[in-house]
Phi, psi and omega in degrees: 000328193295310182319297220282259258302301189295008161292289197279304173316306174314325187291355223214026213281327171289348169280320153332295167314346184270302186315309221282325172254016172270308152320299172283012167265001173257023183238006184238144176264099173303333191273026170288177169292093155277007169254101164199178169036234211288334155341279146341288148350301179287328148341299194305323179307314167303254195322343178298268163045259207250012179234285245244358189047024168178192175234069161268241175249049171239351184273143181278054167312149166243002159271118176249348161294000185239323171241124206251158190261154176270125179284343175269286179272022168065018126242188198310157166244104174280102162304320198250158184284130213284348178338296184311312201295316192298342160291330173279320172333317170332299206267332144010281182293324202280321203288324174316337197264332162297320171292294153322014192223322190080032180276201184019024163080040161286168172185162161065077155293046193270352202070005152243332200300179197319268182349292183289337170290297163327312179296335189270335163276347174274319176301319189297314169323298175276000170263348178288299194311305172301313173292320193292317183274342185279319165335279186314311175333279167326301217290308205291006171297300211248352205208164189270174189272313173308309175287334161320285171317319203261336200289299208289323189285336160319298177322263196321308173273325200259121124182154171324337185320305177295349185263339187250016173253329172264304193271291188266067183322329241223007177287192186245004187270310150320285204292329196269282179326280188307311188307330176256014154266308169315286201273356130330336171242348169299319204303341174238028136339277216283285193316316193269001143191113190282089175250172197264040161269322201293311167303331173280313196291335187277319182289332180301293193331286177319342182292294172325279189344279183319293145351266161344296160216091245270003165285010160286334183314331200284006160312331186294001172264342164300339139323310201277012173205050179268109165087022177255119167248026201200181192270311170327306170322285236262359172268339175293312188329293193294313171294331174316300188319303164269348159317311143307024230263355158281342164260020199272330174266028146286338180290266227289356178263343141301300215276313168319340176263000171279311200275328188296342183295329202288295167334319175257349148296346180283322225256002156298307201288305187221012185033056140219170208256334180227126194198125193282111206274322201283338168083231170285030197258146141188223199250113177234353157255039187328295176305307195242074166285165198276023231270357136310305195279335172322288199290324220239324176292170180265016150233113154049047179290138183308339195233027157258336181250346188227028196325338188278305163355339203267354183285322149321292188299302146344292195307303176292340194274339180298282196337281168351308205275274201339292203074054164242181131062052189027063182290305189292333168310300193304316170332290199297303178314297185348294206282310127359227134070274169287356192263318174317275160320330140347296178275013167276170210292337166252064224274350147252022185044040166085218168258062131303175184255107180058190189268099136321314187305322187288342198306341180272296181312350185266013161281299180322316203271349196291304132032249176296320158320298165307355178280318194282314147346298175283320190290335201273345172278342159283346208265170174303120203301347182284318177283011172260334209260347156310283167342283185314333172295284196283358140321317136335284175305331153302330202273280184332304213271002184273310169299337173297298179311307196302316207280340183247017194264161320107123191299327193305340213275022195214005172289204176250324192290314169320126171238146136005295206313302200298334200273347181291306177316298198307328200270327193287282164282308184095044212203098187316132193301296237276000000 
């Protein structure tokens, strides 16, 4: 019966996108603010663009404590970087052109107004949805369409995926999660045929990825250790590599045409052509990184806000032993991964809903997840139909904490006490 229902979906799939996005427009407030903090940052390019012709003081920001005017060149100064906006741009373009006409009782072409807030929860929508299906696609190499459908749509509901794909639209995590989803179904595409469109498009991504956030580049190891489970692999690996080695100079001539708009704006900005924007922000726990309190803490611990995490993460250290489902790469990104991040100077990113960094890994992660998925169908029914129970449950409660979170929860003052209350009630404490 299970078979058959995930049959007609699959069969069926776009209607599955309507479900899928008639439940997250009823877990969401269209009308918040989605232009604000770092959010903003990735934004503010688009009306500089295409309104305001520079990012000067006539744009209506609305964090005006986090973006400041540069007294030398009159304008706003943006720490983060345009990625997010070329994706968004689509949706952008259009809500300007709705604004602008005055259709639907619109109004006000500024690049902030309703229209434009909207375009920013919809880009998100469709770039989550599109990435959860290029997942499934991939997932469907190693796994059946059911546990594939069952792996992604968990993943998307029980984990922060839905929260930063609904609530916090205008982030940077929806777009970087499609962006690591093109290459998890590009990457085994491409080795069994490397031609060099396969090649530019994986270098434009990797570029964007990198753009965006630029401690992602470490994604360029899936590829490079996809299917390796043995010294042998990785010595073929290694021969691919050069055999291809006439399309390899497609990367730096991608990612420079990825990277030169972001050059000139630095080079507007701060008259430089390369220029590090965060100043004094970076990675200072390189020796003791965090990588307990990252999984663990009552701020925004990955597997206190996302409890369905810890079945992924498992999965891999299972693969891993096995020396299946390319487990030691994945293994290896991880570790990677929790360390980087661990070691940044604010190793619990601010005010999220849970560890936000990870949310683009859980294309990678999707993987051992499906494993564990499949494998849960040999076990004995009382302990499979236990499993499912807590899954569920995982699911509820991931969601519950989201519909009730509040930015303060990443504060020093957020306690236990608060985080018990919240789980309790479904409410915020404060």
């Amino acid at each position: 019966m299970l078979k058959g229902l995930f049959s007609w979906i699959d069969k069926n799939y776009w209607i599955f996108i309507l479900v899928i996005f008639g439940i997250s427009l009823s877990l969401t407030d269209t009308r918040k603010n989605r232009i604000w903090s770092d959010a903003e940052g990735y934004y503010m390019y688009l009306p500089a663009v295409f309104i305001y012709g520079g990012f000067y003081n006539d744009i209506p920001v609305n964090t005006t404590d986090q973006y400041l005017i540069n007294p030398e060149t009159g304008m706003y100064i943006n720490k983060y970087t345009y990625g997010v906006s070329v994706l968004e741009a689509p949706f952008f373009l259009v809500a300007h052109l709705i604004t602008s006409n005055g259709w639907f009782n619109s109004s006000d072409p500024n690049g902030y107004s309703k229209s434009y807030n909207e375009s920013i929860l919809f880009a998100a929508i469709f770039y989550v949805m599109w990435g959860l299906w290029l997942v499934f696609l991939a997932l469907q190499r190693y796994f059946s369409k059911p546990i594939s459908m069952l792996a992604v749509s968990l993943l998307y509901f029980g984990t922060n995926l839905w929260f930063y794909t609904l609530d916090q639209s205008g982030m940077s995590h929806a777009y970087s999660f499609f962006l690591f989803a093109v290459i998890v179904w590009l990457t085994p595409r491409f080795l069994e045929n490397p031609t060099h469109g396969k090649m530019i498009l994986m270098a434009l991504v990797m570029g964007l990825i990198t753009v965006i956030r630029p401690v992602n580049l470490m994604l360029a190891l899936y590829p490079l250790l996809f299917e390796v489970s043995s010294k042998e692999d990785f010595r073929k690996r290694m021969q691919f590599v050069w055999d291809q080695r006439n399309k390899w100079a497609w990367i730096p001539l991608m990612f420079f045409v990825v990277l030169l708009p972001q050059m000139y704006y630095w080079k507007l900005q701060y008259g430089q052509w390369l220029y590090y924007s965060y100043e004094d922000e970076g990675f200072t726990h390189w020796k003791s990184p965090y990588i307990i309190s990252l999984l663990f803490s009552r701020w925004n611990g990955m597997i206190i806000y996302s409890p369905l995490m810890i079945i992924p993460l498992l999965g891999v250290i299972w693969l891993a032993i096995k020396n299946k489902l390319s487990g030691l790469g994945v293994l290896l990104l991880m570790l990677l991964f929790l360390w980087v991040n661990g070691s940044w100077h604010m190793w619990r990113f601010g005010g999220a809903f849970g560890y936000r960094p990870v949310i683009e890994f859980m294309t990678v992660l999707a993987f051992p997840f499906a494993y564990v998925l499949k494998s849960s169908l040999k076990w004995h029914i009382v302990l499979r139909i236990l499993f499912y129970v807590l899954l569920a449950t995982f699911v509820w409660y991931t969601i519950r904490m989201g519909l009730a979170y509040f930015g303060s929860w990443s504060n020093d003052a957020w306690s236990w006490w608060h985080w018990w209350e919240a789980v309790k009630t479904g409410k915020n404490p404060y």
